[in-house]
C-alpha positions in Angstrom: 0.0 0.0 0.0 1.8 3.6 -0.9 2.4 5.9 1.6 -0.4 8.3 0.2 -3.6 8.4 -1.7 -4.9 11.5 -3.9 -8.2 13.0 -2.9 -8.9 16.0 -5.2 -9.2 16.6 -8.6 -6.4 18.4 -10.4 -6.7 22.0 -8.6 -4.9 25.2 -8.5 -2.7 25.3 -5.0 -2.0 28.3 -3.3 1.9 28.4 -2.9 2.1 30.9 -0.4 0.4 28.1 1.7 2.7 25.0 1.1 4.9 24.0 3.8 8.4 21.7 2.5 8.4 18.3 4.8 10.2 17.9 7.8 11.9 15.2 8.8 13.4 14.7 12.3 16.7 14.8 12.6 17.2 14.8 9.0 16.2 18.8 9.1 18.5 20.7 10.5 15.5 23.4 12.1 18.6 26.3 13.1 19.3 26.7 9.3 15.3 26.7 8.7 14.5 29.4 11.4 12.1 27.0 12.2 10.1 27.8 9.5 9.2 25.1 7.1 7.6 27.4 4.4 8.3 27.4 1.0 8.6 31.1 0.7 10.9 31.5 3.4 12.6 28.2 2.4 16.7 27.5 1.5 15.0 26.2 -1.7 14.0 30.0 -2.8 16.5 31.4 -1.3 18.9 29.5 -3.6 17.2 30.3 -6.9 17.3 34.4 -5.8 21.4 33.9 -5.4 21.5 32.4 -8.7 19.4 34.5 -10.5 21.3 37.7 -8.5 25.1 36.2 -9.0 25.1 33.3 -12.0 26.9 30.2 -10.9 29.2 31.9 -8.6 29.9 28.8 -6.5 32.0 29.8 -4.0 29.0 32.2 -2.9 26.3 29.3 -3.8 28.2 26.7 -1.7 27.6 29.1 1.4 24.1 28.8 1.1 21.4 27.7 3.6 20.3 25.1 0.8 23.9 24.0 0.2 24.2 23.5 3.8 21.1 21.5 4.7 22.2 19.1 2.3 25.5 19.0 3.9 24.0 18.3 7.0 22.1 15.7 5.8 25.3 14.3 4.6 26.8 14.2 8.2 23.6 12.4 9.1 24.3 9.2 6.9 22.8 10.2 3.6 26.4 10.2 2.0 24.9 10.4 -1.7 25.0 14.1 -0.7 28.5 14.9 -2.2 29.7 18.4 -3.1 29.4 17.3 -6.6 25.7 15.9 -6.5 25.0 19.4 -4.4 25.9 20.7 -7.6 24.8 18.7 -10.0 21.1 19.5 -7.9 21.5 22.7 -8.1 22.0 23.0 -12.0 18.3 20.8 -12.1 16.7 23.3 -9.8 18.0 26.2 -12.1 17.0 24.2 -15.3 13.0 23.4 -13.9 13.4 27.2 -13.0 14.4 28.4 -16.6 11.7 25.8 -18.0 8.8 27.1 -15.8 9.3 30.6 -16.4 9.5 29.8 -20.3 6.9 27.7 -20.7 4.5 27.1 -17.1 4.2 23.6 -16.8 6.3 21.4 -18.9 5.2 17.3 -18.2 8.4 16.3 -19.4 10.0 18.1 -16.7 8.1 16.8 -13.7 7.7 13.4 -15.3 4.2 14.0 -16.3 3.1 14.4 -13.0 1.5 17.6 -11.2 2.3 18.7 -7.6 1.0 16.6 -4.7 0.4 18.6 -1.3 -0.4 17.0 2.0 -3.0 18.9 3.8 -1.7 17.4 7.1 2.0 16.8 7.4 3.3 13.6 7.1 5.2 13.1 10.2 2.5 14.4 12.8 -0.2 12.1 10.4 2.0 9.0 10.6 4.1 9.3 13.9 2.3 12.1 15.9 5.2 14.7 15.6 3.8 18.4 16.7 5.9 21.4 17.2 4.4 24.9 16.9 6.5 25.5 14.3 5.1 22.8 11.9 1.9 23.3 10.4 0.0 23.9 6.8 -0.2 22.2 3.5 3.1 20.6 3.0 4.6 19.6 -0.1 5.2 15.5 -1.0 5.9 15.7 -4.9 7.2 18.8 -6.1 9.3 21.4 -4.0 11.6 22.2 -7.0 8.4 23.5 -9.2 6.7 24.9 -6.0 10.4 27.2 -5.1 10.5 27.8 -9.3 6.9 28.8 -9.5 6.7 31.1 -6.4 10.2 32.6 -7.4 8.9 32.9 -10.6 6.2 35.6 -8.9 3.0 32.6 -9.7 0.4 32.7 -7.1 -0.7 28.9 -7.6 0.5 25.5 -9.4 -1.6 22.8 -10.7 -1.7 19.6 -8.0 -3.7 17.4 -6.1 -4.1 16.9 -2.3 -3.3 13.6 -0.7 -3.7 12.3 2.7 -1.5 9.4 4.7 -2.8 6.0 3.7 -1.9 4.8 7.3 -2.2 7.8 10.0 -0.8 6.7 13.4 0.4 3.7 12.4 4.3 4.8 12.5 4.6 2.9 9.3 8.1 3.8 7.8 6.7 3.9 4.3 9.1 5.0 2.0 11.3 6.4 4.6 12.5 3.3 5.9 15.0 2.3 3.1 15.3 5.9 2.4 16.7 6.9 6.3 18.0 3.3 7.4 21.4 4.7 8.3 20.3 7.8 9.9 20.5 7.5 13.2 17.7 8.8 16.2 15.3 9.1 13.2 13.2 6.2 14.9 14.1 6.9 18.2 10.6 7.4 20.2 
């Protein structure tokens, strides 16, 4: 059984409203200002340096999106090397170029639209509140969403979903995903 199930038509979401996921330990919440919104996000904050500076990697590497990946490379997910950091970042640019050419281009985003979460997963799924973690938050699709509201859109074209298996503290997709991350399972 997937992790998620879709339960809206195709609709326009509201971007100023999506939330990117958190995940515990994984997140480093100091370089988030606790703040898990897409328009305050490392995601958009990434695309304005570029767009501001070009490829200037020295300056890019210092970056709140460069180092969240970093530290998720500390954590145990060691496919984050300084070269696939960069090789990430050219496909965020790219997606950006693309949406602000031509809107939504399937071949970019495999043919598939946005999907949001209207609860996030880890408080549907494992019971994780904090304050700071609320709103519709983003499963498929943060490098459109940080292109699109860069790009000055209101919406994007998605569906909501919901967790196939709230409270279960099912590891879904993140079991294989976070095996060698440790105090992610820690209750």
């Amino acid at each position: 059984m997937p992790d998620i199930k879709i339960i809206s038509k195709l609709v326009d979401i509201e971007l100023e409203k999506l939330h990117v996921q958190y995940v515990p330990v994984v997140t480093p919440l100091e370089l988030w200002n606790h703040d898990m919104s897409l328009i305050n996000s490392p995601h958009v904050e990434l695309l304005k340096i570029i767009y501001a500076n070009g490829f200037n990697w020295p300056l890019i590497m210092k970056s709140r999106f460069v180092q969240v990946r970093q530290h998720r490379a500390i954590m145990g997910l060691d496919q984050w090397t300084d070269e696939k950091i960069q090789e990430h970042i050219k496909q965020r640019w790219k997606i950006y170029k693309s949406l602000s050419k031509y809107q939504f281009v399937p071949k970019m985003s495999r043919g598939k639209p946005v999907i949001v979460l209207k609860k996030p997963f880890w408080t549907t799924r494992f019971g994780f509140k904090a304050d700071w973690l609320g709103g519709w938050e983003i499963w498929d699709g943060m490098r459109r969403c940080s292109a699109q509201h860069f790009i000055g859109r209101k919406t994007i074209k998605g569906y909501f979903a919901e967790d196939t298996k709230p409270g279960s503290k099912d590891r879904g997709k993140f079991g294989k995903k976070l095996e060698k991350v440790e105090g992610v399972w820690s209750d």
